[in-house]
N, CA and C of each residue as an Amber inpcrd file, in Angstrom:
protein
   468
-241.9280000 -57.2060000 -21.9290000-240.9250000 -56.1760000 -22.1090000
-239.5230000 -56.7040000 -21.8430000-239.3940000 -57.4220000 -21.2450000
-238.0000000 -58.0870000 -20.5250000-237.9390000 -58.9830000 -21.7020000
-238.8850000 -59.8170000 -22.2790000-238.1810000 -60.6160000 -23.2430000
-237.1670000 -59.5420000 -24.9550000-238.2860000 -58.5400000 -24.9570000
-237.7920000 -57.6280000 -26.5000000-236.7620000 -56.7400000 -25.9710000
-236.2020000 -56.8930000 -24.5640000-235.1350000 -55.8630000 -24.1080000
-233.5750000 -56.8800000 -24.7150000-233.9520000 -58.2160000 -24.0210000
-233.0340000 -58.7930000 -24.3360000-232.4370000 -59.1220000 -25.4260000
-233.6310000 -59.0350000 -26.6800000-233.4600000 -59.6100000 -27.8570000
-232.9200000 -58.6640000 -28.5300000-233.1690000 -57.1710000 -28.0630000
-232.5140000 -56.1330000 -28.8650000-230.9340000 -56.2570000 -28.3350000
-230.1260000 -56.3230000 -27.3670000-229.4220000 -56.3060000 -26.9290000
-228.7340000 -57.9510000 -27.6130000-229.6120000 -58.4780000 -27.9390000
-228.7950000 -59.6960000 -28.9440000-228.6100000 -59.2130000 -30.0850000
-229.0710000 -58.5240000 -30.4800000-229.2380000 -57.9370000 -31.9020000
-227.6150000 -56.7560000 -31.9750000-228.0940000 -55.9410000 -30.9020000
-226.6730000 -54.8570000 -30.6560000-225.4470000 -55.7240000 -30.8310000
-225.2810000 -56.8950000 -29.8600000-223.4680000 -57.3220000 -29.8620000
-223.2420000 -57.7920000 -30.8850000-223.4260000 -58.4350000 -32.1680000
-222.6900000 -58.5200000 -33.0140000-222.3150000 -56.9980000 -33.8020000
-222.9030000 -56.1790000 -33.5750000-222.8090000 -54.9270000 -33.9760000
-221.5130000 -54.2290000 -33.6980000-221.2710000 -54.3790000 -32.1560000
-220.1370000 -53.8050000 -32.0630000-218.8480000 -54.6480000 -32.0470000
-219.3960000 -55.9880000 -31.8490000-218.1410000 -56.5350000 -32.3870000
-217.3740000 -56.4550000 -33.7620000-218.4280000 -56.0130000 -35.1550000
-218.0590000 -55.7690000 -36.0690000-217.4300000 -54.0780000 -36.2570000
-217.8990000 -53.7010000 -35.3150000-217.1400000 -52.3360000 -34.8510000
-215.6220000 -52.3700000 -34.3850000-215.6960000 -53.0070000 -33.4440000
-214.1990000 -53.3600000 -32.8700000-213.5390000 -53.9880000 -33.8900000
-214.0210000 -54.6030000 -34.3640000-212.7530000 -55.9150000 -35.6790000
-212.3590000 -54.7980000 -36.3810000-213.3030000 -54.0420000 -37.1040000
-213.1250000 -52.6510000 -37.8290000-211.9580000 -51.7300000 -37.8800000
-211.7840000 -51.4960000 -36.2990000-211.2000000 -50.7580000 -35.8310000
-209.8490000 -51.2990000 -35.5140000-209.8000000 -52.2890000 -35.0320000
-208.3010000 -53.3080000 -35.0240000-207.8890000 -53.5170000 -36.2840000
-208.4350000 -53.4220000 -37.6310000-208.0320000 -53.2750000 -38.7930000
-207.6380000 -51.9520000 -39.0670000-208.2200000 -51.0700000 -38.7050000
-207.9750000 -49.7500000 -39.4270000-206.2570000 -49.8870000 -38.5660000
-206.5020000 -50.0650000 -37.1900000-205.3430000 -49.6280000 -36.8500000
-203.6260000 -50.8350000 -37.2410000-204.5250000 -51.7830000 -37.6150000
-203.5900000 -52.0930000 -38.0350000-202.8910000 -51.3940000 -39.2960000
-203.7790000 -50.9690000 -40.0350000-203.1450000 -50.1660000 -41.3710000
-202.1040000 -49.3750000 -41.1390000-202.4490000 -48.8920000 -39.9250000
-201.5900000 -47.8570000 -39.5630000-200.9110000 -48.2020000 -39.0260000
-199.7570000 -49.3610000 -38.7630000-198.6070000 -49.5100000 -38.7790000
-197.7040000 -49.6200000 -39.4340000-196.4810000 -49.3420000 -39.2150000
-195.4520000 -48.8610000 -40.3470000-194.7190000 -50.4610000 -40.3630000
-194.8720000 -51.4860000 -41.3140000-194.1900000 -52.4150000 -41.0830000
-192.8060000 -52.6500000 -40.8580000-191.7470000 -51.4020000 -41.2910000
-190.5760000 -50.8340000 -41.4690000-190.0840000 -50.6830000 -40.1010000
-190.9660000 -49.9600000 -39.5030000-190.6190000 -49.4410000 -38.2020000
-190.7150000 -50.6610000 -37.2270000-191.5660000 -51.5250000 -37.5610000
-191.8860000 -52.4120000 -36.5380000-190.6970000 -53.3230000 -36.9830000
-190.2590000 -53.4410000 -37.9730000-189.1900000 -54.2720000 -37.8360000
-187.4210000 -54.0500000 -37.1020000-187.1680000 -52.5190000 -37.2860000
-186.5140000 -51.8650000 -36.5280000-186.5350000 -52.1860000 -35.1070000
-188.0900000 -51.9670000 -34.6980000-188.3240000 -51.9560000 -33.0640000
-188.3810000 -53.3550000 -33.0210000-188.4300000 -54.3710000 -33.5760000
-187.9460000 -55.8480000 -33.0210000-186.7750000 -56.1060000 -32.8210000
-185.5540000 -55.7930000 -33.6760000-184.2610000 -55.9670000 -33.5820000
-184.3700000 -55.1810000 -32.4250000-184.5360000 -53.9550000 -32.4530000
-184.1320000 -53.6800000 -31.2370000-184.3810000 -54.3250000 -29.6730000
-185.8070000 -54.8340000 -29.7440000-186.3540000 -55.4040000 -28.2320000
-185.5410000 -57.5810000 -28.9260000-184.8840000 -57.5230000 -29.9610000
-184.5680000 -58.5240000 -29.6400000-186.0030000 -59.9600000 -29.9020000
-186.9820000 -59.2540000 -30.3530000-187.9430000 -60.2340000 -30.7090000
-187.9090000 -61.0520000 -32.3090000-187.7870000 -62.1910000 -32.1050000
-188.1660000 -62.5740000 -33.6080000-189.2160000 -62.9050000 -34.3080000
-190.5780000 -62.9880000 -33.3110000-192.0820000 -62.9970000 -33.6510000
-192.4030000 -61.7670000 -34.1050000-192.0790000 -60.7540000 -34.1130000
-192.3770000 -59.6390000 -34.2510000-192.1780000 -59.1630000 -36.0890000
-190.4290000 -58.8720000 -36.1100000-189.6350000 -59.4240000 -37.0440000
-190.2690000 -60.2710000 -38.4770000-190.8080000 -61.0770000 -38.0490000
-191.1810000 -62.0070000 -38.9070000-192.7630000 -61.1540000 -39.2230000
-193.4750000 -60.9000000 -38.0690000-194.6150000 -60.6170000 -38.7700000
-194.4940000 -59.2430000 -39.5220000-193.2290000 -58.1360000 -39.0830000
-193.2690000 -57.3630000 -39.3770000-193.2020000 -57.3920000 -41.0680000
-191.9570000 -58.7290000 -41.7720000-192.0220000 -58.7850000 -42.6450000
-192.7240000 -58.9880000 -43.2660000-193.8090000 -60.1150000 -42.9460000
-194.7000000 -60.4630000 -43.6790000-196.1640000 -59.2900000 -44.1580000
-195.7310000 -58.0980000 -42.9560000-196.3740000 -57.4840000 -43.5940000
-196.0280000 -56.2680000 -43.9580000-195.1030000 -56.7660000 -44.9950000
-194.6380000 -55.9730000 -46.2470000-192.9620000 -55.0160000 -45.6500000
-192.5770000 -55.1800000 -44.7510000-191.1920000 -53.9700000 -44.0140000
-190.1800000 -54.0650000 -44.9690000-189.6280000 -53.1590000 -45.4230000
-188.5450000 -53.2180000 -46.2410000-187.4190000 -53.4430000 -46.0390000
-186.8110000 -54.8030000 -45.6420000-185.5000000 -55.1220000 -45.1510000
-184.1090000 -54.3810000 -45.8680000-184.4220000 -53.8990000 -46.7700000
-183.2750000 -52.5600000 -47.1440000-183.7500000 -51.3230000 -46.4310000
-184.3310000 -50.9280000 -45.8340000-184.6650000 -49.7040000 -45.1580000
-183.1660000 -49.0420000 -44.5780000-183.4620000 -47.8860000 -44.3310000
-182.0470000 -46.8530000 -43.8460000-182.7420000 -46.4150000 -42.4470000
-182.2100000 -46.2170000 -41.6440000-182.7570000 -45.6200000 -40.7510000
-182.6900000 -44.0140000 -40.9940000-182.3850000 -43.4630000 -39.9880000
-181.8810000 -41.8310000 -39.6110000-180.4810000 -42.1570000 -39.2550000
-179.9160000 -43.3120000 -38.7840000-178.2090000 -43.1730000 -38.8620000
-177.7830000 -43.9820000 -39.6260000-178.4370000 -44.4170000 -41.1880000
-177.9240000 -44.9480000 -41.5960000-177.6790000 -46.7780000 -41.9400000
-178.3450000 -46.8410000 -40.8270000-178.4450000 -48.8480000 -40.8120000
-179.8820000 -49.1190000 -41.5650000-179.5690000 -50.5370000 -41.4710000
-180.5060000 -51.4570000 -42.4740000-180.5090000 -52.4990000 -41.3200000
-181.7010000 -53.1410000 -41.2410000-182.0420000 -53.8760000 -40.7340000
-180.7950000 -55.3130000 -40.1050000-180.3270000 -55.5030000 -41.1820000
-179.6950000 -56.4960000 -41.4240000-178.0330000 -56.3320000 -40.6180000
-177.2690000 -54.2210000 -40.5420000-176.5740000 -54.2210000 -40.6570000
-176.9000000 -54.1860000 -38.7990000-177.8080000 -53.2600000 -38.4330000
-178.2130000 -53.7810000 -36.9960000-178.2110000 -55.5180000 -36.1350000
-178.3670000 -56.2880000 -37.1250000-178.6740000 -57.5540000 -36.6790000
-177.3190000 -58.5870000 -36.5830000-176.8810000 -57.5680000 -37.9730000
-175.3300000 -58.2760000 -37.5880000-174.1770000 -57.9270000 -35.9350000
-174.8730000 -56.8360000 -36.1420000-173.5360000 -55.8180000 -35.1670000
-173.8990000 -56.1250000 -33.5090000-175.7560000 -56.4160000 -33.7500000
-175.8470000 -57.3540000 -32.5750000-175.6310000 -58.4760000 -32.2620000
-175.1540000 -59.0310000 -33.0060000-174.7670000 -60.8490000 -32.9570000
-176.0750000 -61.5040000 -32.7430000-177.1240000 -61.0950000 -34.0750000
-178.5460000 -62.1100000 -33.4090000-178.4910000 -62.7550000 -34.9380000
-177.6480000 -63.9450000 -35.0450000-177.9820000 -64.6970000 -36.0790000
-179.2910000 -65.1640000 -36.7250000-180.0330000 -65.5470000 -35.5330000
-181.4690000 -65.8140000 -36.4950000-182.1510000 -64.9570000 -36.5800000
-181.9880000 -63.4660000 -36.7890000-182.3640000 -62.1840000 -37.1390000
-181.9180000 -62.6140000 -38.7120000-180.6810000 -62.2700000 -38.8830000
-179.6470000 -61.9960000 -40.0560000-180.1320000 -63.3180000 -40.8860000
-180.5890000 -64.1560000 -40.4090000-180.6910000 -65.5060000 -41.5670000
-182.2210000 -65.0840000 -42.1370000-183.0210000 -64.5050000 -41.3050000
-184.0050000 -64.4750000 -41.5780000-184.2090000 -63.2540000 -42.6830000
-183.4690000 -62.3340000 -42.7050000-182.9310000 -60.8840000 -43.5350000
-182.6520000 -61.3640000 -44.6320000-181.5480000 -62.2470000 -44.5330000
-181.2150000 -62.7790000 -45.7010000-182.4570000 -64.0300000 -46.4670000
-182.9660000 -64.3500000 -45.9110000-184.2300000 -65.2910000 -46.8100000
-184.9760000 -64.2810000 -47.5900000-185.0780000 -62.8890000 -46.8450000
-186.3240000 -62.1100000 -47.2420000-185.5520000 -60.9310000 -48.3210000
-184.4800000 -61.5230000 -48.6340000-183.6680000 -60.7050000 -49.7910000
-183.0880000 -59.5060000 -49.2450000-182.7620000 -59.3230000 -48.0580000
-182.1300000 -58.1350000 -47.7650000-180.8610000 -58.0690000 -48.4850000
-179.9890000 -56.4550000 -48.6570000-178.7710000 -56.8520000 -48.9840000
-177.8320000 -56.9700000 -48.8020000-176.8530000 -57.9240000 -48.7680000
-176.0170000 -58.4890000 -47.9360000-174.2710000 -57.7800000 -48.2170000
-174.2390000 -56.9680000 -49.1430000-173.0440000 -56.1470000 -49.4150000
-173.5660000 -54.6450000 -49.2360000-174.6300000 -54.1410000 -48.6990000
-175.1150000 -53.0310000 -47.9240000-173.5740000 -52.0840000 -47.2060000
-173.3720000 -50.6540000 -48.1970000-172.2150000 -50.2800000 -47.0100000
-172.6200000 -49.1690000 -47.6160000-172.0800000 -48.1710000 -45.9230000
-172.5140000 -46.6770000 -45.9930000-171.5570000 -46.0590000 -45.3630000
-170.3040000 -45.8720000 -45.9560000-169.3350000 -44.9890000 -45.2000000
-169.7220000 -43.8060000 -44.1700000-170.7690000 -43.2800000 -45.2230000
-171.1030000 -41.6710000 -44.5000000-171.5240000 -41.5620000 -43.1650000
-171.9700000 -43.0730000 -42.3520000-172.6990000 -42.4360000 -41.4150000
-171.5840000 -43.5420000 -40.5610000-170.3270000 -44.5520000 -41.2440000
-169.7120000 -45.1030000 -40.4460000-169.9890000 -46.6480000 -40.0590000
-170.8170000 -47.1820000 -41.1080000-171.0060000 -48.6190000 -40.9370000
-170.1990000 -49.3170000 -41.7920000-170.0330000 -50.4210000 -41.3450000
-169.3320000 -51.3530000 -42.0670000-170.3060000 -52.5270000 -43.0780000
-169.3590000 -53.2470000 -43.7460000-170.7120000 -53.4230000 -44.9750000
-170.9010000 -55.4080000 -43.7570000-172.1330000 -55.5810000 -43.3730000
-172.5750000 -56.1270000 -42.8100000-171.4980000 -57.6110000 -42.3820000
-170.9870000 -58.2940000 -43.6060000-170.6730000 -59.2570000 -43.2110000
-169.0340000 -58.6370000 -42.5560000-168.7460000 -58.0260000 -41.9420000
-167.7610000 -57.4470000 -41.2550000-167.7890000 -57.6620000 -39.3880000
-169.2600000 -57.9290000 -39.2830000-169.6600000 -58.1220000 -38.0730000
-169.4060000 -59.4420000 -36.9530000-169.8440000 -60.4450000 -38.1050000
-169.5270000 -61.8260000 -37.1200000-168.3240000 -62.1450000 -37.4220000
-167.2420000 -61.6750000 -37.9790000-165.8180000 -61.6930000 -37.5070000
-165.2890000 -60.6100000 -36.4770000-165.8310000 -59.7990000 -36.4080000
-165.9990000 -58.8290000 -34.6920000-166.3880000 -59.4100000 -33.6280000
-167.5190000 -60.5080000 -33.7210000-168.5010000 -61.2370000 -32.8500000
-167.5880000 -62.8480000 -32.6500000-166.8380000 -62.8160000 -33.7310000
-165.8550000 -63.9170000 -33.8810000-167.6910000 -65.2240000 -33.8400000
-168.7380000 -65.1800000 -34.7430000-169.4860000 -65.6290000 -34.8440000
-169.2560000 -66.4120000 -36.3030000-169.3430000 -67.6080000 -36.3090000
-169.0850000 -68.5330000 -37.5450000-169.8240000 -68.6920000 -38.2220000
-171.0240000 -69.1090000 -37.5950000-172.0290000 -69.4690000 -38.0470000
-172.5370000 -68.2660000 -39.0370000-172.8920000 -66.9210000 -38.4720000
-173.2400000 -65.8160000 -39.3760000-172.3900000 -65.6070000 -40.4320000
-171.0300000 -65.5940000 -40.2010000-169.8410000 -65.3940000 -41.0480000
-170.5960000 -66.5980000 -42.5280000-170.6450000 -67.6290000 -42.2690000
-171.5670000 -68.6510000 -43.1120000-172.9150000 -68.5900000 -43.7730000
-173.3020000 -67.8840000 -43.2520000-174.5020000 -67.1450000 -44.0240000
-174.2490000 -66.3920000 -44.8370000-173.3390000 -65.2500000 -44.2680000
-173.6840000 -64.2260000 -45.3840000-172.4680000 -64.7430000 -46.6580000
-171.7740000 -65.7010000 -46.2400000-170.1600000 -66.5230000 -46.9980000
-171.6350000 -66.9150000 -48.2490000-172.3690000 -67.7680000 -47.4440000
-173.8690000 -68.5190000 -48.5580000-174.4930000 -67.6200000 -49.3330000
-175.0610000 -66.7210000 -48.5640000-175.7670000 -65.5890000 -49.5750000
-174.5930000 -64.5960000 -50.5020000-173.8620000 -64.9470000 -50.8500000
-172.7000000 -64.1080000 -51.6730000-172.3120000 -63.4080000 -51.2390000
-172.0640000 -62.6950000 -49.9760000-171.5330000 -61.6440000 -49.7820000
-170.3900000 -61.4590000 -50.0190000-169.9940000 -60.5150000 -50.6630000
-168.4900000 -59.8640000 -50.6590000-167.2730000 -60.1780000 -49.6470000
-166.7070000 -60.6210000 -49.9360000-165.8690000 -60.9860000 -48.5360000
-164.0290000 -60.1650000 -48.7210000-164.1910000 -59.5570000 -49.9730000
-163.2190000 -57.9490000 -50.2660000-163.2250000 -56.7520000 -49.8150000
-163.8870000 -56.8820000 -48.9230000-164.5070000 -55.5790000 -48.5550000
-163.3270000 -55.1890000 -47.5070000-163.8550000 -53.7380000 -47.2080000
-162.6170000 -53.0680000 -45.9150000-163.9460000 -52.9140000 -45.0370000
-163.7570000 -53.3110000 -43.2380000-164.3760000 -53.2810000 -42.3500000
-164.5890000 -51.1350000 -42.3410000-164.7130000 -50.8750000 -41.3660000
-165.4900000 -49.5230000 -41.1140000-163.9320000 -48.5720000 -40.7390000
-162.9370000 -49.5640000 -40.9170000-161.6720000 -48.4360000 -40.3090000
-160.9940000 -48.5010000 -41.8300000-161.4880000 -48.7700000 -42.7500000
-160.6110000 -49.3970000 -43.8160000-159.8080000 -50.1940000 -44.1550000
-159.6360000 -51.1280000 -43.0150000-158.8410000 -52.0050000 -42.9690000
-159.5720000 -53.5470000 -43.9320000-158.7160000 -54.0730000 -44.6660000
-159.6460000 -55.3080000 -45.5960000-159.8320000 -56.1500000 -44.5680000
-161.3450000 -57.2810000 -44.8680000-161.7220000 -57.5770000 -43.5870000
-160.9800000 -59.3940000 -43.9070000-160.3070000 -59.4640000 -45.1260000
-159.1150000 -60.9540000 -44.8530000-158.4060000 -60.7910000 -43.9980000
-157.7580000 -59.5560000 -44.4000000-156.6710000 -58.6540000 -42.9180000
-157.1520000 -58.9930000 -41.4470000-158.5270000 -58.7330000 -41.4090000
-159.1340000 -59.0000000 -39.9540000-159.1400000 -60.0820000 -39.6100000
-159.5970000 -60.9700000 -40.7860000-160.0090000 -62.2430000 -40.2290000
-158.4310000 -62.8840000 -39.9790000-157.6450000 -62.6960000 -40.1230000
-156.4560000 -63.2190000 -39.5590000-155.9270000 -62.5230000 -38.5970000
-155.7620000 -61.2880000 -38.8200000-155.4690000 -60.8430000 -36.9910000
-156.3290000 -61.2110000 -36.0010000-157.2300000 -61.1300000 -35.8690000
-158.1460000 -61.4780000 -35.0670000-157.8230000 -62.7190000 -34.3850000
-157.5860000 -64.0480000 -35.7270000-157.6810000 -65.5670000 -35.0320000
-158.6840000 -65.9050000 -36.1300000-159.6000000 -65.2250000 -36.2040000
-160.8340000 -66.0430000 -36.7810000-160.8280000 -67.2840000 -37.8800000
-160.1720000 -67.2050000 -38.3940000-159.5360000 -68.2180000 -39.4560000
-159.5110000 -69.3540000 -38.4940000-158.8920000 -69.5500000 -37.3410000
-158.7560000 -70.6760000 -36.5700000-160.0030000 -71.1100000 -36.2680000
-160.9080000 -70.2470000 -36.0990000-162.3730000 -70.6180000 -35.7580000
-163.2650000 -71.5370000 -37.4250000-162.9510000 -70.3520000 -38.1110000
-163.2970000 -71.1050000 -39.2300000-162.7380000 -72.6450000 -39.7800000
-161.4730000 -72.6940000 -39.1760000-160.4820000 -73.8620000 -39.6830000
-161.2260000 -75.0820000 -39.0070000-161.4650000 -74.7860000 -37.4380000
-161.9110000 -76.2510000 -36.6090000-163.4970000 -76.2430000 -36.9670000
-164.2710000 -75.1820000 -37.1510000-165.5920000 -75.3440000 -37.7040000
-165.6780000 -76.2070000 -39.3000000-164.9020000 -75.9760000 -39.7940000
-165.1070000 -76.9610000 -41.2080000-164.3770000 -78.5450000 -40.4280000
-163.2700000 -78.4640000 -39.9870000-163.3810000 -80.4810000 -39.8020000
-164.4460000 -80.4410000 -39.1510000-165.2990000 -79.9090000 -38.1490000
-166.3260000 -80.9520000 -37.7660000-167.6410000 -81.0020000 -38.3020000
């Protein structure tokens, strides 16, 4: 009896392990890849981010106030967010007066960030644009200074 107790009980665990895998699938379905990419920018993760994209998040997404993934990533100064937005075709002249954003590449001249400013300069972005007060953002980039940043970043 002790030997056919055990053997059934060998027989059961692959059972529920194919139960559990099951179930870690279903629930994976049920994540919103969109959302999970939101909630990475926000916690600042880029493992997340990445898987979120890969499984399937719509890097043009709007939130409820209005942002896009990308325009969040700028305004936080997380460049390898924004490079990664931009590989996955987000769009990089994205602007929404109504809710008060500025059209993305407006940001790392706020952040006085070069490097991003260079990305989105690479991915075409518009660089005519008026920042979020209406002011044109050439206008900015010279009040600011930023030009000086840009100036010693190209000699080296």
């Amino acid at each position: 009896m002790g030997f056919s107790s055990s053997l059934n009980r060998r027989i059961k665990t692959p059972n529920k392990e194919k139960e559990e895998k099951k179930k870690m699938r279903d629930e994976i379905k049920k994540i919103d890849p969109t959302k999970m990419l939101f909630e990475a920018i926000d916690e600042k993760d880029l493992r997340k981010a990445v898987r979120a994209i890969k499984l399937g998040a719509d890097v043009n997404a709007e939130d409820a106030f209005g942002g896009t993934p990308l325009c969040y990533s700028a305004r936080d100064d997380l460049t390898y967010f924004v490079r990664l937005l931009i590989k996955a075709k987000a769009n990089v002249d994205y602007y929404n007066p109504l809710f008060g954003w500025a059209p993305p590449i407006v940001y790392p001249v706020e952040n006085e960030n070069v490097e991003m400013f260079r990305d989105f300069v690479n991915a075409r972005a518009n660089v005519f644009v008026n920042d979020g007060n209406g002011c044109p953002l050439l206008f900015n980039i010279k009040v600011t200074g930023f030009h000086l940043y840009l100036k010693e970043s190209i000699k080296q």
